[in-house]
N, C-alpha and C positions, 0 to 999 in steps of 0.2 A: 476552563469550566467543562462544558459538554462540548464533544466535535460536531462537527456536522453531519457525517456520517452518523452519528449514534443516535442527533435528533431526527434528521432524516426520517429513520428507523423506526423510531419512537411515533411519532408521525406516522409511518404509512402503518403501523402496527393500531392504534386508535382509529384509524381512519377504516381501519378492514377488520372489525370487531363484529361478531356474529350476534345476533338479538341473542339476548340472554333476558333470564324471568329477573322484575326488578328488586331493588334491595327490601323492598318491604314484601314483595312476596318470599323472597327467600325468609325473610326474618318471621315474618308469620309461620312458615314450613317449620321451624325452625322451634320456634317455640312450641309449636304442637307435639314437636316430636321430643322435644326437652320435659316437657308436661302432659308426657300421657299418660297419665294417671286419671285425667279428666275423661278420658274416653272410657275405661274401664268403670269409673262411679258412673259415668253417664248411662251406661248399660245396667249396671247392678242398683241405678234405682231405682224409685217406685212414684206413680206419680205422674203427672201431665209433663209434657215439653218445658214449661218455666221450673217448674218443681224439679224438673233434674239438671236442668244447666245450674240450678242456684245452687243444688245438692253439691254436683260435682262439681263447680268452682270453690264452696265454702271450702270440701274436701284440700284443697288442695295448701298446702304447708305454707309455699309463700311464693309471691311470684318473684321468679328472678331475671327480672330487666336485662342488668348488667352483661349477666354470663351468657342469657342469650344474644344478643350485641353482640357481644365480642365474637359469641361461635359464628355469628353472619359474616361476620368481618373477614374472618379466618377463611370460610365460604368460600368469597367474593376473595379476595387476596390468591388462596390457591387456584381458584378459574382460572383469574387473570394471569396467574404465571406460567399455569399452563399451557393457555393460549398462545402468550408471550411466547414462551421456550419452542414451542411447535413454529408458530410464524418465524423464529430465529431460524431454526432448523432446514423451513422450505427456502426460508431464502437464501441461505447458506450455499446448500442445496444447489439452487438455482443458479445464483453468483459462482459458483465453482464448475457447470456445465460452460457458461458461458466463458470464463476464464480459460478454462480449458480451451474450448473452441477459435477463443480469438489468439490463446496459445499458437495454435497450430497453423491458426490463420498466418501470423505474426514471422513463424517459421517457415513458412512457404517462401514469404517473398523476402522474409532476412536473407533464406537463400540463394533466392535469386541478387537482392542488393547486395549481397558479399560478392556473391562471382562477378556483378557490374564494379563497385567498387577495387575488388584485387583486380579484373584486369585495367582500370585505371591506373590503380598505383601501380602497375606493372609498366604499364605506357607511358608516365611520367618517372618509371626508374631506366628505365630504355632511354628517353629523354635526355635525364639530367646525367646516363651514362657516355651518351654521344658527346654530350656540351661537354663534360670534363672531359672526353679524350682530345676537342679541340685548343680546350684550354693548357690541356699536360703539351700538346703539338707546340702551343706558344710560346707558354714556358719553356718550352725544351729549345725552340730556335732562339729567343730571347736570351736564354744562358748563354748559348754558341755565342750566338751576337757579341755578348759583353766581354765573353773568354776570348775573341778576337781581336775586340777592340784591345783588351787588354793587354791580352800578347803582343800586340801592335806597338803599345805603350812604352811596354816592358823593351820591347826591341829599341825604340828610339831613343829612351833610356838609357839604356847599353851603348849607344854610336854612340850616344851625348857624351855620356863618361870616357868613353875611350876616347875619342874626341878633346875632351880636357885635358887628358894624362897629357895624351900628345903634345901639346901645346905647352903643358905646364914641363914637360922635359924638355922642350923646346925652347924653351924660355929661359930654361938654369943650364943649356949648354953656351 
């Protein structure tokens, strides 16, 4: 439906509305000025104060309700959206000093938290540079180790065999 931000808005927008003249004074403004023709008979008759209003209303073709309504309406609708678009505007406006502002804010100490951050990762790449070169040391005497043991193997392996031969030609002489 509507977000919050937009009611928000809506909101502080109705809430910060300037006195304005009300709908039936406009609509009275409105008609007079729709029907002045009355003002004109009222002048060009003849006759006491009752005798020209009556003059000048008979004068007058027909009253139209309707179309004046609607031109109030029209009125009242362009104020308001002018209002509207103007209070959009300032606080637009406003919202974008501030954005800005806390932009820069934001940037100040991102850069300082960058240069805390990289030399952290920098102190844990040192770190876990150290730990591996102890571990590549272990690994590396660990090999030795096994290739020794192994060779050791290999070697007693070899007496063993020859070992056998011996034995086994010793045995068929």
């Amino acid at each position: 439906m509507i977000d919050k931000k937009t009611l928000k808005s809506i909101l502080s927008f109705t809430e910060n509305q300037t006195p304005a003249p009300s709908f039936i004074l406009i609509y009275i403004l409105t008609w007079l000025a729709w029907h002045n023709q009355l003002f004109s008979n009222f002048i060009d008759a003849q006759g006491d104060f009752l005798t020209r209003v009556t003059t000048s209303f008979s004068s007058m073709e027909e009253n139209q309700y309707l179309v004046v309504f609607f031109i109030t309406c029209l009125i009242i609708l362009v104020r308001l959206a002018f209002n509207y678009f103007s209070f959009r505007s300032r606080e637009l406006l406003n919202s974008s000093d501030d954005i800005f502002e806390s932009m820069r804010d934001d940037q100040k100490f991102a850069k300082d938290s960058d240069i805390g951050k990289l030399m952290e990762s920098f102190s844990k790449t040192k770190q876990q540079l150290v730990d591996a070169k102890v571990k590549e040391k272990e690994a590396i005497a660990d090999k030795n180790e096994t290739i020794k043991k192994l060779l050791s193997l290999q070697h007693e392996l070899d007496e063993a065999r020859a070992d056998i031969e011996v034995l086994t030609k010793a045995q068929s002489l």
